[in-house]
C-alpha positions as CSV (number, residue, x, y, z in Angstrom):
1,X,0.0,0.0,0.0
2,X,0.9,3.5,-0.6
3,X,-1.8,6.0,-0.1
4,X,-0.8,9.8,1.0
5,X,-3.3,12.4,2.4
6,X,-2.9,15.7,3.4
7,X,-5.2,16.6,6.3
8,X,-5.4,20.5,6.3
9,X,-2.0,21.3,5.7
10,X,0.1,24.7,6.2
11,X,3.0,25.2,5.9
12,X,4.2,29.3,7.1
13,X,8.1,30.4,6.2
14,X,9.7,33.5,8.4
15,X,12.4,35.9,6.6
16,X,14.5,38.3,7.9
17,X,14.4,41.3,5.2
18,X,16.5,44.1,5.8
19,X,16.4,43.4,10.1
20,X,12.0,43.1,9.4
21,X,10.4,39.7,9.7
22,X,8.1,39.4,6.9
23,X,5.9,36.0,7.1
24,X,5.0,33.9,3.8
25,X,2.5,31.5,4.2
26,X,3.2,28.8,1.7
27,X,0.7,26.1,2.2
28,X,-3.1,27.4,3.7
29,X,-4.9,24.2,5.0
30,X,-4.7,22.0,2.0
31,X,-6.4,18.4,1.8
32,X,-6.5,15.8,-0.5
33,X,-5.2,12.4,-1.1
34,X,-3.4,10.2,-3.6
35,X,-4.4,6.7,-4.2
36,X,-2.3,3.3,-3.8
37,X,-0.6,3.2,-7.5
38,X,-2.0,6.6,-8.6
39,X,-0.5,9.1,-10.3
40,X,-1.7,12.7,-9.0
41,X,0.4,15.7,-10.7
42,X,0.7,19.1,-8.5
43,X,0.2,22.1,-11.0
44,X,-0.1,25.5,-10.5
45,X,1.7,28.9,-10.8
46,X,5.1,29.4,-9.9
47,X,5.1,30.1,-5.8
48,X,1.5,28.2,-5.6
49,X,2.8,25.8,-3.1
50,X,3.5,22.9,-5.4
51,X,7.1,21.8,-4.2
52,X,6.3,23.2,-0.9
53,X,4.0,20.2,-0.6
54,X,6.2,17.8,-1.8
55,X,8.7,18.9,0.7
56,X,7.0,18.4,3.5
57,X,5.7,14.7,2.2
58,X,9.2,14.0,2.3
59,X,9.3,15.1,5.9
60,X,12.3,17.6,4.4
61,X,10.3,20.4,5.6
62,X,7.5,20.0,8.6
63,X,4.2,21.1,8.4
64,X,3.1,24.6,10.6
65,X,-0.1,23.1,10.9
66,X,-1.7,20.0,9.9
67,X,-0.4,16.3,8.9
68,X,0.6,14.4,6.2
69,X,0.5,10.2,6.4
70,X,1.5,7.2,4.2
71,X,-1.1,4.5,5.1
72,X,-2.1,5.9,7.8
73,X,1.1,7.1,9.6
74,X,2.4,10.4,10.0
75,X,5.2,11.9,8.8
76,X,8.2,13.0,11.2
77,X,11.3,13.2,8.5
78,X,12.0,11.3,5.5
79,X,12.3,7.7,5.7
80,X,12.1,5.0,3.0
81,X,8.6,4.5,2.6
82,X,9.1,7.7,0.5
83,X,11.4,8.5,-2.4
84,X,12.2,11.9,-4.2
85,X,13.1,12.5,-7.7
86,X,14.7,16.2,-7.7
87,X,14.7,18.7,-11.1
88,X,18.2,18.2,-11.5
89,X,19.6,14.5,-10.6
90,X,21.8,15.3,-7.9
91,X,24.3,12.6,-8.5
92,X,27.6,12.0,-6.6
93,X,30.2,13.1,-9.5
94,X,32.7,10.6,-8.1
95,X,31.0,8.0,-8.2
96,X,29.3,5.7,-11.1
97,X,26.0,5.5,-12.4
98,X,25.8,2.0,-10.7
99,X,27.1,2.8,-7.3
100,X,25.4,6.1,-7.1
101,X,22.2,3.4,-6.8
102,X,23.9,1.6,-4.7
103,X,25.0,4.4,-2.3
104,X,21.2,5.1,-1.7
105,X,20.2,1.2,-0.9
106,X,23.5,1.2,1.8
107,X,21.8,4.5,3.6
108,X,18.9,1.8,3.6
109,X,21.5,-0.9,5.3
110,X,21.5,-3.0,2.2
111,X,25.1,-4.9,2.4
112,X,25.9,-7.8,0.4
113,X,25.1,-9.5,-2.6
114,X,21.9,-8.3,-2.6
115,X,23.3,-4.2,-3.0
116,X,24.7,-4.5,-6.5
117,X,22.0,-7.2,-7.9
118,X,19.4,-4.6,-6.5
119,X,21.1,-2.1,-8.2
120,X,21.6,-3.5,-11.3
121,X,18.0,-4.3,-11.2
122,X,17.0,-0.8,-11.3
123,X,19.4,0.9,-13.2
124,X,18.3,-2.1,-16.0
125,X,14.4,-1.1,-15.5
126,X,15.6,2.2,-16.4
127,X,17.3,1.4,-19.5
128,X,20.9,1.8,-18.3
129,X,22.4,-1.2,-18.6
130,X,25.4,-0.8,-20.8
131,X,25.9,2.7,-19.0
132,X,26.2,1.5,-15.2
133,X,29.7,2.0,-14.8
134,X,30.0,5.8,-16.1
135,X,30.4,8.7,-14.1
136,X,27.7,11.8,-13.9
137,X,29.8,13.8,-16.4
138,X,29.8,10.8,-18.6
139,X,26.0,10.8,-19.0
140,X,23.6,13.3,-20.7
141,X,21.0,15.0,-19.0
142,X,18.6,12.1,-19.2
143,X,20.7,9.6,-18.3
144,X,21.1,11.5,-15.0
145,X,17.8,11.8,-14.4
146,X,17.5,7.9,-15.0
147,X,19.6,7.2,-12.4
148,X,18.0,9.4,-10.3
149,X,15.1,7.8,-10.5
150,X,16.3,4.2,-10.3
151,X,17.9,5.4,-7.0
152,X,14.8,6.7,-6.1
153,X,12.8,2.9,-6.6
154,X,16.1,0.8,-5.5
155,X,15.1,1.4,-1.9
156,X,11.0,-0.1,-2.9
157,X,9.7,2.8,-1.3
158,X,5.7,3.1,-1.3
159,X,5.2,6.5,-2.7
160,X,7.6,8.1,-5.8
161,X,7.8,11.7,-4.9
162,X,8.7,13.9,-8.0
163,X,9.8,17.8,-8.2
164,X,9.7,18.4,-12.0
165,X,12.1,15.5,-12.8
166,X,11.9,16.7,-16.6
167,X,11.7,20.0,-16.2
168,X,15.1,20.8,-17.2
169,X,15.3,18.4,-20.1
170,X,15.0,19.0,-24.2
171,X,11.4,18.3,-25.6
172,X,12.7,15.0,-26.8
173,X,14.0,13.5,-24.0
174,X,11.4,15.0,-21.8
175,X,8.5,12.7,-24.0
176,X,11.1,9.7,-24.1
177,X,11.4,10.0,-20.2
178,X,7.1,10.9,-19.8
179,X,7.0,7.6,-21.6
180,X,9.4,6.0,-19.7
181,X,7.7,6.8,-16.1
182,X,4.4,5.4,-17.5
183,X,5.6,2.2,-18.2
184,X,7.8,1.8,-15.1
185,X,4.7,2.9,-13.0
186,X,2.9,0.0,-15.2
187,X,5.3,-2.7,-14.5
188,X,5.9,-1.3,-10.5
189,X,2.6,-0.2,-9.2
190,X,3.8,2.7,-7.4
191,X,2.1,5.7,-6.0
192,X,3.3,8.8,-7.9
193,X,3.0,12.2,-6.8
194,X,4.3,14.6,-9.2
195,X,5.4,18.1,-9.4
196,X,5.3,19.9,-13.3
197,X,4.5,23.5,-14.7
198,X,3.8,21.7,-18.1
199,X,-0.3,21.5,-18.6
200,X,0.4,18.6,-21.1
201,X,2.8,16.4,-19.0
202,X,0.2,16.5,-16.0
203,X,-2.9,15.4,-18.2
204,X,-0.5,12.7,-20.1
205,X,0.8,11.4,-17.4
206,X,-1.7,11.8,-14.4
207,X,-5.0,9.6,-13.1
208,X,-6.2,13.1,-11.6
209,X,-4.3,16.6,-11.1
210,X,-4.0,18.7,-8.2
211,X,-4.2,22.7,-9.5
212,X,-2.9,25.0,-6.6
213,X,-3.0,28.8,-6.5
214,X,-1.8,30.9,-4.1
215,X,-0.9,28.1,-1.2
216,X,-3.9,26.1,-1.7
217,X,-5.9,23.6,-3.3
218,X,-8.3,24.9,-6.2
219,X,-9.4,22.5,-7.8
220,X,-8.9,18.7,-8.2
221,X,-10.1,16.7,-11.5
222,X,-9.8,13.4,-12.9
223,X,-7.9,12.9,-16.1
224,X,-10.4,10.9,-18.7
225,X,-7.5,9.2,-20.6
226,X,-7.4,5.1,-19.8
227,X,-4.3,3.5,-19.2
228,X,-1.8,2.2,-20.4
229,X,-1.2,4.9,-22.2
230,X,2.0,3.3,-24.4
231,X,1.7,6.1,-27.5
232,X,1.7,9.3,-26.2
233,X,1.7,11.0,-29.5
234,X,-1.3,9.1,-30.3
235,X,-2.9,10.3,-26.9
236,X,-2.4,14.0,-27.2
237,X,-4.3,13.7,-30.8
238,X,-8.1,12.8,-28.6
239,X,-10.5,15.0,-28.1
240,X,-10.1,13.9,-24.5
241,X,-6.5,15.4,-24.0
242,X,-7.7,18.5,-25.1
243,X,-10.7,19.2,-23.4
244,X,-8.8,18.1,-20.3
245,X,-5.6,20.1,-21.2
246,X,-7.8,23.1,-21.7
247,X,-9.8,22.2,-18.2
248,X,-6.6,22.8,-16.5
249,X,-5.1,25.6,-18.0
250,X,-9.1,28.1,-16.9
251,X,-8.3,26.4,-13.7
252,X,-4.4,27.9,-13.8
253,X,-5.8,31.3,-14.8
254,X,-9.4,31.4,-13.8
């Protein structure tokens, strides 16, 4: 199992400007919940909240007010029920592509056979086989972000956490790697909650999405398009995808 709710959430930053506190309240009671094995995307303008929320999920940041839980139990710091995919990959330099996996199963206490089998495992289910053994400067953008997230699933958490993971990448890559997440989540199961600005990677890739303004929850719809979902070019051609792309983006500026 791998459901996450957030039960009236806030989240309230202090800064010292200039010797004045000034207050910025980043999260304002929000509530909602993501599904075992659903994929919810967070969209909304930029200061909304989104990777606020993702933060404190994480247990990286605490709450002010409210709670977030993973099948029922609250979060107090990160732990491995939970793994994050960051915008950039965020990979040891000195290390390889393989043991950078394998650096994130030993903070688990992996030892053994079972750490580079696991890791091997992963970085294979991400399509990095014949690349294991390079180093972060070795590997293109994508690649990085492959490894981050077979780091991230190495340790079996329940719930994938993901701050725009693609957000940095070329158009092509970013589709190859949309596609890529889809069929991983197909052959894994996990629960996915994802941070994007991009209206057409949320509807593509999301069951429903999350639309945030201003630190909370605005709206929350269901995305119409069945899974799988294994041609995306195919998918952004319905009649579906558009209405639904076009759902989100009044919602954005409603």
């Amino acid at each position: 199992m791998g459901e996450v709710t957030f039960l009236d959430v806030s989240k309230r930053f202090s800064l010292r400007v200039d010797g004045e506190v000034h207050h910025v309240q980043a999260l304002d009671r929000i509530s909602f919940t993501v599904k075992d094995g659903e994929i919810v995307a967070l969209i909304g303008p930029s200061g909304c909240g989104k990777t606020t929320a993702l933060r404190v999920a994480m247990g990286l940041d605490a709450a002010s007010a409210g709670r977030v839980t993973v099948d029922g139990r609250e979060v107090h710091g990160c732990g491995h029920d939970r793994g994050m995919v960051f915008q950039h990959a965020e990979l040891l330099p000195w290390l390889s592509a393989l043991q950078n996996v394998m650096f994130g199963l030993e903070m688990k206490g992996v030892r053994g056979a079972p750490l580079r089998e696991t890791a091997e495992k992963y970085l294979h289910l991400v399509g990095l086989k014949e690349s294991q053994n390079r180093r972060p400067h070795q590997l293109s953008g994508g690649m990085k972000q492959r490894v981050g997230i077979a780091r991230a699933l190495a340790i079996d958490p329940k719930v994938l956490l993901m701050d725009e993971p693609f957000g940095a990448l070329d158009a092509q890559t970013r589709e190859s790697l949309q596609a890529e997440l889809l069929d991983i989540h197909a052959r894994t199961g996990k629960t996915v909650l994802f941070v994007t600005h991009d209206l057409d990677e949320a509807v593509l890739i999301a069951d429903r999405i999350v639309v945030m303004k201003h630190g909370r929850v605005h709206e929350i719809m269901d995305v119409p398009l069945k899974r799988p979902r294994p041609d995306l070019g195919m998918v952004r051609g319905t009649p579906a995808f558009a209405e639904t792309r076009y759902k989100v983006w009044r919602a954005i500026h409603d």
